[in-house]
Backbone as JSON, one array per atom type, in Angstrom:
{
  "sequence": "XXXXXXXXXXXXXXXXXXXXXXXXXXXXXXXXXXXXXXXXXXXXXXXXXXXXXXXXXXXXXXXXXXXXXXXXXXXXXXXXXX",
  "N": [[-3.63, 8.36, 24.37], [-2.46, 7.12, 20.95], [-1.19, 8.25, 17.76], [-0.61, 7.94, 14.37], [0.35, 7.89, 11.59], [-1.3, 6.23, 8.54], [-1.49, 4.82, 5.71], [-4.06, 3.81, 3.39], [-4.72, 3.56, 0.76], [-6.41, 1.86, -1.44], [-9.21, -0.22, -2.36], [-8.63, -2.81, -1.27], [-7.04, -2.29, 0.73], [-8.16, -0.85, 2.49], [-10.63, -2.81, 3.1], [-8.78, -4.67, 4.3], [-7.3, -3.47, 6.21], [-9.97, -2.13, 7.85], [-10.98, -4.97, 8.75], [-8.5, -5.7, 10.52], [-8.67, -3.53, 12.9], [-11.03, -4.05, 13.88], [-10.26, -6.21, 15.19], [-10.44, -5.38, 18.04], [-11.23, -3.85, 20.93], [-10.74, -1.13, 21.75], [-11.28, 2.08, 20.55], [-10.86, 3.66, 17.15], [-10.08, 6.07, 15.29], [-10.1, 7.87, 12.64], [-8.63, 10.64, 10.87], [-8.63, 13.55, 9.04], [-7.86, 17.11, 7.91], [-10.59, 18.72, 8.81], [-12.29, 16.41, 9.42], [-13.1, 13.48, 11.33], [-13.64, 10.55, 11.84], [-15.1, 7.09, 12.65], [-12.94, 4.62, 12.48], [-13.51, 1.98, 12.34], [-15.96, 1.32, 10.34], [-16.08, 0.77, 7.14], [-17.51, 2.34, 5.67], [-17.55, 4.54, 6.37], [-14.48, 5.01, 6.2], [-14.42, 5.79, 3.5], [-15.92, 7.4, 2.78], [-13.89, 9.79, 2.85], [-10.8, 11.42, 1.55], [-8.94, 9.04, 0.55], [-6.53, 8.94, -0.83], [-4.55, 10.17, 0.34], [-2.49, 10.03, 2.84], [-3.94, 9.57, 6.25], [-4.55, 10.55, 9.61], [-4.34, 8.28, 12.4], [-5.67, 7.7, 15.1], [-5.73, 6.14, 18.13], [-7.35, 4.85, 20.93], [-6.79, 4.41, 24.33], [-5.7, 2.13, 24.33], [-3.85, 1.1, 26.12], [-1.71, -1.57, 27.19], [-1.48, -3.4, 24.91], [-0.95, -1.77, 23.36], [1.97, -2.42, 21.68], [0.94, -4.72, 20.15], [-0.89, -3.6, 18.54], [0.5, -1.9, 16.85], [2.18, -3.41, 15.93], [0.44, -4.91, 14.66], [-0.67, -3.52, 12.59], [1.14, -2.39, 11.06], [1.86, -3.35, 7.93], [0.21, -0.49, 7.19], [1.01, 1.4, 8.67], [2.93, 4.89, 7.55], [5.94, 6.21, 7.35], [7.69, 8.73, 8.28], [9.59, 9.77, 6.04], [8.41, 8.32, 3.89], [6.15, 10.51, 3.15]],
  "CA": [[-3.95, 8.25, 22.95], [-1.46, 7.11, 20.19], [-1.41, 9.01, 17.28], [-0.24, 7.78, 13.84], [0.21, 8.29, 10.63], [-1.81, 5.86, 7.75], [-1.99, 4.72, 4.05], [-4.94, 2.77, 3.11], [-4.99, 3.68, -0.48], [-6.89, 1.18, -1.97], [-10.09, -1.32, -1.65], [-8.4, -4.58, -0.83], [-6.38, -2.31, 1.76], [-9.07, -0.52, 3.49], [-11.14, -4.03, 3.52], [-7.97, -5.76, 5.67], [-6.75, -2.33, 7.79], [-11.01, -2.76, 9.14], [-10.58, -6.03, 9.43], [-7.58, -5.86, 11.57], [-9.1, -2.57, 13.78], [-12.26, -4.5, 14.78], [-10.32, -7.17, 16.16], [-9.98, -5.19, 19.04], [-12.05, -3.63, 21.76], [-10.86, -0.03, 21.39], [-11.64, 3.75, 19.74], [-9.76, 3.97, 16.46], [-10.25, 7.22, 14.75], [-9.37, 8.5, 10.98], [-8.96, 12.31, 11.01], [-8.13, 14.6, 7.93], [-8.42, 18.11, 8.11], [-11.42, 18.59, 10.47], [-13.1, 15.31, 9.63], [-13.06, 12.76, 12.35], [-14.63, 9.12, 11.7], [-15.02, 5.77, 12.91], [-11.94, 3.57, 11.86], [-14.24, 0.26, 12.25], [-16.52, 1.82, 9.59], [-15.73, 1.01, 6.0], [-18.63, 3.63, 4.72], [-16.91, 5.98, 6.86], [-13.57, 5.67, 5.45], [-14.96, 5.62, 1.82], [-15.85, 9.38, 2.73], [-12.94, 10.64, 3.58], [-9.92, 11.4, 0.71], [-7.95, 7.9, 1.15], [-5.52, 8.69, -1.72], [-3.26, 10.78, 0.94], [-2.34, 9.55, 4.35], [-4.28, 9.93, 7.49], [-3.47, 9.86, 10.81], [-5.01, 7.28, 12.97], [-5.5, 7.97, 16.57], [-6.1, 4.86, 18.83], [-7.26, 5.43, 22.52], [-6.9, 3.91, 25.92], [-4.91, 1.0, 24.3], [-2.83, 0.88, 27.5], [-0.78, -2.55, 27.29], [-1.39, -3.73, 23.94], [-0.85, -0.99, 22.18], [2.55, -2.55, 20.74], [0.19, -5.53, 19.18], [-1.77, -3.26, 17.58], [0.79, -1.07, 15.9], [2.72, -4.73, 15.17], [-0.31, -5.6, 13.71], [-1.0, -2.18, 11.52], [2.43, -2.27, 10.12], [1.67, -2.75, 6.29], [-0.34, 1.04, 6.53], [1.61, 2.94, 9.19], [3.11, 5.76, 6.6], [7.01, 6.66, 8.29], [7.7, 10.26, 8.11], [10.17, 9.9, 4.5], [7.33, 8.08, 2.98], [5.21, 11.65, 3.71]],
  "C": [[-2.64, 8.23, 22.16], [-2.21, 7.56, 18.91], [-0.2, 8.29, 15.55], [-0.69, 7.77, 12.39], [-0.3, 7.17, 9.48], [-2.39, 5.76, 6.46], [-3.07, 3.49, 3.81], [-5.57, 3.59, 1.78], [-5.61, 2.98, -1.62], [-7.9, 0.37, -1.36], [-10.01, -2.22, -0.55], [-7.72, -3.59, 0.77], [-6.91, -1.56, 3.09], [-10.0, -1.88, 4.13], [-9.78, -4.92, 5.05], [-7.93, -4.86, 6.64], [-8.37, -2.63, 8.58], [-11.17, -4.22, 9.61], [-10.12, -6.03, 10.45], [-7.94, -4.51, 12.77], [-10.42, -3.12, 14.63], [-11.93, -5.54, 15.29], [-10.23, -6.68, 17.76], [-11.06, -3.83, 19.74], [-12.11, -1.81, 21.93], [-11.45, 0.94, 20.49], [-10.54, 3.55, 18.93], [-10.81, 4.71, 15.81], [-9.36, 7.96, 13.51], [-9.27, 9.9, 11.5], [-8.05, 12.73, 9.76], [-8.91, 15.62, 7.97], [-9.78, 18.28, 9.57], [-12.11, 17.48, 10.66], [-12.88, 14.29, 10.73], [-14.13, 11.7, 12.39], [-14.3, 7.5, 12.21], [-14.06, 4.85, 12.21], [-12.37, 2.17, 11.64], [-15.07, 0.37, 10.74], [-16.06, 2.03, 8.03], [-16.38, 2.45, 5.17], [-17.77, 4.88, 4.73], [-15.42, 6.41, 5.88], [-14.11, 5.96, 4.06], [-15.43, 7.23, 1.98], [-14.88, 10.31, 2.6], [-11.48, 10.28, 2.04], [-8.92, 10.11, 0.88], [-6.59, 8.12, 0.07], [-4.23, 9.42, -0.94], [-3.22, 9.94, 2.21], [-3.46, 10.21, 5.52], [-4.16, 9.83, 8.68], [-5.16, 9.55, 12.02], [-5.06, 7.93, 14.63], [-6.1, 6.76, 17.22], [-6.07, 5.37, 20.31], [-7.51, 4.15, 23.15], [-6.6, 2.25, 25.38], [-4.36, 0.32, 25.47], [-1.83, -0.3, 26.8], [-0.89, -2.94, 26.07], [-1.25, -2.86, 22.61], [0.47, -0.85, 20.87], [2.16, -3.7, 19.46], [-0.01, -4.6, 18.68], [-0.9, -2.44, 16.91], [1.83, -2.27, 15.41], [1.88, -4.7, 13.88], [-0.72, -4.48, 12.4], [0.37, -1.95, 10.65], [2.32, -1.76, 9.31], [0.82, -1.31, 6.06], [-0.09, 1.66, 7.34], [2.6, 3.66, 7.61], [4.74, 6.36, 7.58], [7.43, 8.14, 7.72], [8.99, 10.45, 6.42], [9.37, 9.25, 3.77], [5.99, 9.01, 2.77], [5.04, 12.22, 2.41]]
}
């Protein structure tokens, strides 16, 4: 499991980040505080406080797991943007 940190602070930017999470065959997982929700799941995020960062957890990626954090770029969050 990779484990990273995520800003999807807005509509347009929760609409693309599920976009770009359901192209792919894996478990991606929001978590703040104790919550823990479906990353494919717009509803879901729309629950969950989006105005701070959350950290993403992606499992059993294995080999492509540098596509997918290529492709997540614009809302990984780097630890001085915290």
């Amino acid at each position: 499991m990779k484990t990273v940190k995520v800003s999807i602070d807005s509509i347009e930017k929760v609409k693309e980040f599920v976009t770009i999470v359901n192209e792919y065959p894996y478990d991606f997982d929001l978590v703040t505080g104790r919550y823990v929700i479906n990353a494919k799941s717009i509803m879901g995020i729309f629950s969950l406080d989006i105005s701070k960062p959350l950290d993403l957890n992606i499992r059993d990626a294995g080999a492509q797991i540098n596509e997918i954090l290529e492709s997540l770029k614009p809302f990984i969050v780097t630890p001085e943007e915290q």
